[in-house]
C-alpha positions in Angstrom: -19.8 -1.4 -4.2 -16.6 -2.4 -3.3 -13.3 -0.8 -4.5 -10.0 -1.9 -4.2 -7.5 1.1 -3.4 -3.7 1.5 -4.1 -1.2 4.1 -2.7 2.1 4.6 -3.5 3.0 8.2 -4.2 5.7 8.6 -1.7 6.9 6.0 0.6 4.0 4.2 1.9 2.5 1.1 0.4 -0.7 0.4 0.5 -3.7 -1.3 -0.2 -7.4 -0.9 0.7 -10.5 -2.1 0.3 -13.4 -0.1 0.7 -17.4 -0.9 0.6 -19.8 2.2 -0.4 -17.4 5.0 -0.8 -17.2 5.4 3.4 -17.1 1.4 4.8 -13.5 0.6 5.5 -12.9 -3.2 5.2 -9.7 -3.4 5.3 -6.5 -0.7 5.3 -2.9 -2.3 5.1 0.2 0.5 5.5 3.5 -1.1 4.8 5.7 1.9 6.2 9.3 2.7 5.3 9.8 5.3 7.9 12.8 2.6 9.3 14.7 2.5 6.3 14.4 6.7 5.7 14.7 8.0 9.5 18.8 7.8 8.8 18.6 10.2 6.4 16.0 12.3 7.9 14.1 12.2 4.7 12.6 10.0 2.3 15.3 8.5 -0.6 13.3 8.1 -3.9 15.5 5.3 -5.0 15.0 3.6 -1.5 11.0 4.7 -1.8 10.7 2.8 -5.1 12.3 -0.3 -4.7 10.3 -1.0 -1.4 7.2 -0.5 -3.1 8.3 -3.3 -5.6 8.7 -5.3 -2.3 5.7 -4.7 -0.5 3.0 -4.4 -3.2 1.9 -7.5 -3.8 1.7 -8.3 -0.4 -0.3 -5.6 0.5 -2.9 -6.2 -1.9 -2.9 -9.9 -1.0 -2.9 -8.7 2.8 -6.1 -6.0 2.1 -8.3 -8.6 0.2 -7.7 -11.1 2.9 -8.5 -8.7 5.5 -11.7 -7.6 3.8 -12.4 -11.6 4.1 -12.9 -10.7 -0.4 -11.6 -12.6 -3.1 -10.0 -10.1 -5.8 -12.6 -11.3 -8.5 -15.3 -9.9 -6.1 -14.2 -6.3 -6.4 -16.1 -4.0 -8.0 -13.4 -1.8 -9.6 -9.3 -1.0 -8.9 -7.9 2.6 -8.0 -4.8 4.0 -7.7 -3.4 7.5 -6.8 -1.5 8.3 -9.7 -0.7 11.8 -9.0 1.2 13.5 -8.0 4.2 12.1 -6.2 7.6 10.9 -6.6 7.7 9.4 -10.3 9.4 5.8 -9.5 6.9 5.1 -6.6 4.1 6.0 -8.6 4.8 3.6 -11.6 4.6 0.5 -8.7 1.6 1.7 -8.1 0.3 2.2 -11.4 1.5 -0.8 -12.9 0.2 -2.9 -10.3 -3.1 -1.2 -10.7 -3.4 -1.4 -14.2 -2.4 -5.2 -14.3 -4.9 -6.0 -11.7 -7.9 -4.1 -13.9 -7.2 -5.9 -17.2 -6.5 -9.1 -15.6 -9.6 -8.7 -13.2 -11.6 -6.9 -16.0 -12.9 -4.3 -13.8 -13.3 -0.8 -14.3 -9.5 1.2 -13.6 -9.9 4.3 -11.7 -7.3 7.0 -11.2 -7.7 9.2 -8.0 -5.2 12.5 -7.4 -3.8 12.1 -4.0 -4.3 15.5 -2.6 -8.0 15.4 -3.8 -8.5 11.9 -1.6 -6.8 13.5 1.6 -9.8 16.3 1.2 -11.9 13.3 0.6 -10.4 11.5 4.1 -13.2 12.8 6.1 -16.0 11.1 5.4 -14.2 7.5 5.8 -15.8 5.1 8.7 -18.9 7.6 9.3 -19.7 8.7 6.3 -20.2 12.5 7.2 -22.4 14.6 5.0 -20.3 17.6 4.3 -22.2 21.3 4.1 -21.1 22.8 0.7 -19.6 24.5 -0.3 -16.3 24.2 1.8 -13.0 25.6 2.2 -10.3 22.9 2.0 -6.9 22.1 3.7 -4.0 20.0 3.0 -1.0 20.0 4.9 1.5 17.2 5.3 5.3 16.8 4.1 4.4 17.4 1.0 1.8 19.7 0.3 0.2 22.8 2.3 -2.5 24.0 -0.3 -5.7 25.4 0.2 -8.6 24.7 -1.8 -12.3 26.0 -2.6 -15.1 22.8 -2.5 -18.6 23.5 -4.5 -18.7 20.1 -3.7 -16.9 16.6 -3.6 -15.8 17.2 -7.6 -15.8 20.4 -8.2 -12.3 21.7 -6.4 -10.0 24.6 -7.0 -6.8 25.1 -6.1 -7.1 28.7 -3.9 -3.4 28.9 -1.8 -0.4 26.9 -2.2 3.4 27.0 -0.3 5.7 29.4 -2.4 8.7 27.4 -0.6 8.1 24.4 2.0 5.4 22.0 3.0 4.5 23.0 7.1 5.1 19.1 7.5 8.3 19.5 5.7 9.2 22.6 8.1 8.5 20.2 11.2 10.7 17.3 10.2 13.5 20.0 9.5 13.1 21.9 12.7 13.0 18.4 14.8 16.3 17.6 13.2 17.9 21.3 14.5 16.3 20.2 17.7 17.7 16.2 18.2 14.0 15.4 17.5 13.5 11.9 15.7 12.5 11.5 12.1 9.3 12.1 11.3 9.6 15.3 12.9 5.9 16.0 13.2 4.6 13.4 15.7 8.1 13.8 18.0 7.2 18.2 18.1 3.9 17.5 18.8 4.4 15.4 21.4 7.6 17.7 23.2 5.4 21.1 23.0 2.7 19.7 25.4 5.7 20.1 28.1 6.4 23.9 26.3 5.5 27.1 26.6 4.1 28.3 22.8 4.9 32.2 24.1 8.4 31.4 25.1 9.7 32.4 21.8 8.1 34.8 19.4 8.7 33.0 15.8 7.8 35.0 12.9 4.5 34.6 11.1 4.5 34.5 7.2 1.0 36.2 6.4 2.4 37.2 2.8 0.1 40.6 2.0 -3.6 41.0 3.8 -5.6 39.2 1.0 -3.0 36.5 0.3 -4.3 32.7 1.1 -0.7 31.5 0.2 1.8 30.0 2.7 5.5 30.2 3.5 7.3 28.6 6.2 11.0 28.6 4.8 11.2 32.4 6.9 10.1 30.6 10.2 12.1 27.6 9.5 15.9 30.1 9.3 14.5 31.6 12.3 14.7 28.5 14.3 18.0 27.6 13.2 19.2 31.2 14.2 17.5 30.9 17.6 19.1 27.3 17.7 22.8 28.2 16.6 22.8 31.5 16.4 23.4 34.0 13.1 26.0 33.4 11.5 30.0 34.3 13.0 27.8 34.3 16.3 28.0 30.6 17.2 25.9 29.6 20.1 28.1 27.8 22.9 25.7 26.8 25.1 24.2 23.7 24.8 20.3 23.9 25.1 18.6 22.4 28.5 15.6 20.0 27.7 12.8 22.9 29.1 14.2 25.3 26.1 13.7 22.9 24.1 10.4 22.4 24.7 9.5 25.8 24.7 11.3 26.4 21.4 9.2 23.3 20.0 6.0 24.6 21.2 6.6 28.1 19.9 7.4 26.6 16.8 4.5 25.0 16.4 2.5 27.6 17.4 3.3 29.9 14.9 2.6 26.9 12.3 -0.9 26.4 14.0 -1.7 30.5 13.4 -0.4 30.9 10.0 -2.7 27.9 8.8 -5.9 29.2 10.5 -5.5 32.5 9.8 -5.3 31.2 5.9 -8.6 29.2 6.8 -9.9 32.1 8.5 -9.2 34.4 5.2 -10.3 31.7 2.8 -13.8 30.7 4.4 -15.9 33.8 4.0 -14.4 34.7 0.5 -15.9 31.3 -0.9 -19.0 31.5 0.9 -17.8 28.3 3.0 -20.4 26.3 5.2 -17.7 24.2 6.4 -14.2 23.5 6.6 -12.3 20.1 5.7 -8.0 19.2 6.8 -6.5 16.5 5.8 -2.9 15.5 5.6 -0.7 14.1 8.1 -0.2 17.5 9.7 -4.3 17.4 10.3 -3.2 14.8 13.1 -1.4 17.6 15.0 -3.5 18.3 18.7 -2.5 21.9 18.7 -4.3 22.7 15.2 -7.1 20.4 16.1 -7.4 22.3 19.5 -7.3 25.8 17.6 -9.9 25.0 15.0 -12.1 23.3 17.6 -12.8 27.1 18.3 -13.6 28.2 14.5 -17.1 29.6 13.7 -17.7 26.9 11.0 -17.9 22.9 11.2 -14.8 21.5 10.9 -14.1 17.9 9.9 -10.9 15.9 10.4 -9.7 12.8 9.1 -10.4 9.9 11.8 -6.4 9.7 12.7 -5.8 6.7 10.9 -6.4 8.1 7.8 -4.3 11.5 8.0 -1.3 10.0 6.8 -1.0 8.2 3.3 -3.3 5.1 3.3 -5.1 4.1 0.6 -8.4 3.7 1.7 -8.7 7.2 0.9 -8.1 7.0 -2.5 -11.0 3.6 -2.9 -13.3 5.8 -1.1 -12.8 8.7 -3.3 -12.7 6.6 -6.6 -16.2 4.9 -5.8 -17.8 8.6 -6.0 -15.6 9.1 -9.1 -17.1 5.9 -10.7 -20.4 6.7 -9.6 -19.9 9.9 -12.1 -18.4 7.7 -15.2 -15.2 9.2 -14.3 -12.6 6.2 -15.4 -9.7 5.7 -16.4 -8.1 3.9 -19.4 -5.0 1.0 -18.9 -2.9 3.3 -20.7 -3.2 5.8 -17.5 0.2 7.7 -16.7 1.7 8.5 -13.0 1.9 12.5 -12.9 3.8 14.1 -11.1 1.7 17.2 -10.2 -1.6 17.3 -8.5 -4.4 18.1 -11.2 -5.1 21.2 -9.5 -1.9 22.3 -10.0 -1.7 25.8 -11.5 0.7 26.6 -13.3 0.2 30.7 -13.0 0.7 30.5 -9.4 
């Protein structure tokens, strides 16, 4: 089986082409980090009319890669939730015309549910069930509970900001280029993570929710100084350092001690990150040590990418589970509760 996959929830454009759920043929990423890195962030406006640019080519680029004509595809998917809204219509409508035009079977995939999903790409890895789930990226730090591949609940979310949100804005504080993640990661190998004790938001003793916004305002205050305090002293590379690697350290523990509260409450046999955040050595290096399995995302696919999202729709097919041509682009995942 061979599924044609298309991401565009935020400000990546891509198109894949995967063979069996697993068997990456091709993966095409046209990134926009260059035309966001200015203003540290990504621009909706700017997100969307890139992805008008790049989509075609993508798709064009994917099938060629794959050495597949688009007639030979078994079926088109497309992460249409959740995201920004004006980058998800590209998507969508590019989806949707390929499927009628094609006359294959249209599937929508949520996006979060895909970066659970990320695992099993390239090696096909059978996953003990059921599992406790991770994602953490710029956008979403969510825990979930797995009985298996479709049957997933929403178990923790962030009450304020995305841990891969918190390490773009700390890098900024620290002169760190945009995206912040890779550029902290990379400065606390020369760090000491003890050198500066950052708070750890553990919310109440049963809680599997998350907040970084806390540990965020306490970087700046260790940065600049509390207010009518200014600090006057510039900061020497080494501090630096240290305060990245202290940073992330308190990251790493707040999102394993969630794991660690999550996985005997759900009876978990395993444990699944995915999410551009699952790239980050520290967290890999402190889950390496967890009593369970754990299974990462191969690195190429812990960022957006849409092989992900073919991989996920072929097990989705394999259930009946299509979609119709008059499919919408959501902006909330489907797990999304609205109690919480």
């Amino acid at each position: 089986m061979l599924v044609l996959g298309i991401e565009s929830t935020c400000d990546e454009t891509a198109a894949a082409v995967v063979a069996d759920g697993f068997d990456v043929r091709s993966n095409v990423v046209a990134s926009q980090v260059d035309l966001h890195a200015r203003y540290r962030g990504v621009v909706p406006e700017i997100a969307s009319r890139a992805h008008i640019e790049n989509i075609l080519p993508v798709v064009r680029d994917a099938a060629e890669m794959a050495r597949v004509q688009l007639k030979d595809i078994d079926a088109v998917a497309v992460a249409y939730r959740p995201g920004l809204i004006g980058s998800l219509l590209i998507g969508v409508t590019a989806a949707k015309t390929l499927a009628w035009a094609l006359a294959k079977p249209l599937v929508g995939v949520d996006h979060v549910h895909a970066h659970l999903h990320s695992v099993v790409l390239d090696s096909n890895a059978q996953i003990p069930m059921p599992a406790v789930g991770l994602v953490c990226s710029g956008g979403h730090t969510a825990l979930y509970r797995l009985g298996d591949w479709l049957d997933v609940e929403l178990v923790g979310t962030t009450l304020d900001d995305a841990v891969g949100e918190a390490f773009d804005k700390v890098a900024a504080l620290l002169g760190l280029p945009y995206p912040g993640g890779p550029a902290i990661d990379a400065l606390a190998t020369k760090g000491n993570p003890r050198a500066v004790h950052f708070p750890r938001s553990r919310l109440h003793r049963q809680s599997l929710d998350f907040s970084f916004s806390g540990l965020k305002t306490s970087v700046l205050y260790h940065v600049r100084g509390y207010q009518g305090r200014q600090r006057d002293i510039s900061l020497t590379p080494q501090e630096v350092a240290d305060i990245a690697a202290s940073f992330q350290a308190a990251c790493v523990d707040v999102l394993v001690e969630k794991i660690r509260r999550a996985a005997p409450r759900f009876s978990a046999r395993s444990v699944i990150l995915g999410g551009g955040v699952s790239a980050n050595t520290a967290l890999r290096r402190a889950m390496a040590k967890f009593p369970l399995p754990v299974y990462f995302p191969p690195l190429a696919y812990c960022t957006d990418n849409a092989a992900m999202i073919a991989a996920l729709a072929a097990r989705l097919l394999a259930a009946g589970r299509t979609s119709s041509l008059d499919l919408d682009a959501i902006t909330y995942s489907q797990f999304a509760n609205a109690d919480r």
